[in-house]
C-alpha positions in Angstrom: 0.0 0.0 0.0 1.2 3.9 -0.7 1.8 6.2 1.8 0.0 8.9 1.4 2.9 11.5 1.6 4.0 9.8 -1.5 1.0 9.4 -3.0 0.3 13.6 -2.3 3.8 14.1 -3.7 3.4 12.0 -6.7 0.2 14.2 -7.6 2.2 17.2 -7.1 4.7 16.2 -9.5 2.4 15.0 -12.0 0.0 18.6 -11.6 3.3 20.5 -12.0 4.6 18.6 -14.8 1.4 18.5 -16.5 1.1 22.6 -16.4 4.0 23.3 -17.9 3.4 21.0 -20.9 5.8 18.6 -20.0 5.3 14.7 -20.4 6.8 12.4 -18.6 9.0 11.1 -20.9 10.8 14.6 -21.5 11.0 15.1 -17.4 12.7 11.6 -17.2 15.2 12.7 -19.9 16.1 15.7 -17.8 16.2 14.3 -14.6 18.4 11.3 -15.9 16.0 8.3 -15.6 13.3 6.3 -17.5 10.0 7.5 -18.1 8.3 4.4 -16.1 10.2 5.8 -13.1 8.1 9.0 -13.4 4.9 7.1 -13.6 5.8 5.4 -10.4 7.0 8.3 -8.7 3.3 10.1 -9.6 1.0 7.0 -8.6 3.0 6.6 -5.2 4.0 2.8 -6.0 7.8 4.6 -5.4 9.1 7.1 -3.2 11.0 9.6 -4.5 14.4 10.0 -2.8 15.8 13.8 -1.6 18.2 14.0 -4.3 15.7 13.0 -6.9 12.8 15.6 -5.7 15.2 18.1 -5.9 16.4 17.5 -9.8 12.8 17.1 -10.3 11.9 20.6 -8.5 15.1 22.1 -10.5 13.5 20.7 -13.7 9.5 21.7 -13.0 10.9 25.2 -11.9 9.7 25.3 -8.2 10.8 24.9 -4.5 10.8 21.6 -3.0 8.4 22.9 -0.9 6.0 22.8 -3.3 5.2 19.3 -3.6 4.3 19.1 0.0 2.0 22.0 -0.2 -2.0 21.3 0.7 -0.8 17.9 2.7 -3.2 17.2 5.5 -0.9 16.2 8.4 -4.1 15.0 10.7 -5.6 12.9 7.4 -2.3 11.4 6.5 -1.3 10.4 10.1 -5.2 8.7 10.3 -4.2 6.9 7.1 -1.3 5.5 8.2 -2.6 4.4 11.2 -5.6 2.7 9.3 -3.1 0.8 6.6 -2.6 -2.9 6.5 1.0 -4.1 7.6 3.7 -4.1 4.9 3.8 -7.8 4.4 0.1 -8.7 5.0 0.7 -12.2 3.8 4.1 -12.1 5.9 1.7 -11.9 9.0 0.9 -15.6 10.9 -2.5 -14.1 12.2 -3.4 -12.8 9.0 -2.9 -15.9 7.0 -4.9 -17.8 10.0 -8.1 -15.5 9.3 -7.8 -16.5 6.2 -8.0 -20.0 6.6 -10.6 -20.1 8.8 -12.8 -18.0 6.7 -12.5 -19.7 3.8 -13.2 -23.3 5.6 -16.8 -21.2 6.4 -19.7 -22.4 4.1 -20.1 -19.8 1.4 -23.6 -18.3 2.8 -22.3 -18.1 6.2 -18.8 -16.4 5.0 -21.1 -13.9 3.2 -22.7 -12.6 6.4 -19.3 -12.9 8.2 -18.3 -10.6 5.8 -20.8 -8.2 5.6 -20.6 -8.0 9.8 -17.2 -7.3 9.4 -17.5 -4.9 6.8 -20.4 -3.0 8.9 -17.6 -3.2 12.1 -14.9 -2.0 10.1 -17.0 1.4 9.3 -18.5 1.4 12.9 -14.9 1.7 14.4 
């Protein structure tokens, strides 16, 4: 899962890029990498390191500032407290839910799921 900083960043990058008529192939030229990098970068699927943000803020013509501007400290703190672990499949009690649910009859995992769906909103 993104973090959202990234994820704000990457939006930044791509709303700068995108209004000064640049694609992303030309800003991965300039900044020295491959365009797929850039399409990364703006979805949040990679961070972007110091020294890359600032070639990229050299080559969009702004401060680094700017990519962070409009980033809800209070919403992005609640999101990472609400994200899955890193390596949900990694995790022993994760893997055991699963088993169990699925060993449910199919109508009776269906309700299971909706409770826990209803919960999960609840909470």
């Amino acid at each position: 899962m993104a973090h959202p900083v990234d994820v704000h960043v990457g939006k930044r990058v791509r709303h700068r890029r995108w209004l000064v008529g640049m694609t992303q192939q030309q800003l991965a030229e300039k900044v020295g990498i491959k365009f797929q990098q850039i399409q990364k970068y703006e979805t949040g699927a990679n961070r972007i390191s110091a020294s890359r943000l600032w070639d990229i803020s050299e080559t969009l013509d702004v401060p680094v500032s700017f990519f962070f501007e409009g980033l809800d400290v209070s919403e992005t703190t609640e999101a990472m407290s609400e994200a899955l672990p890193a390596d949900l499949m990694g995790d022993k009690e994760a893997m055991e839910l699963i088993r169990s649910y699925y060993s449910i009859p199919e109508n009776q995992r269906r309700r299971l799921f909706d409770l826990a769906r209803v919960l999960s909103d609840v909470a």
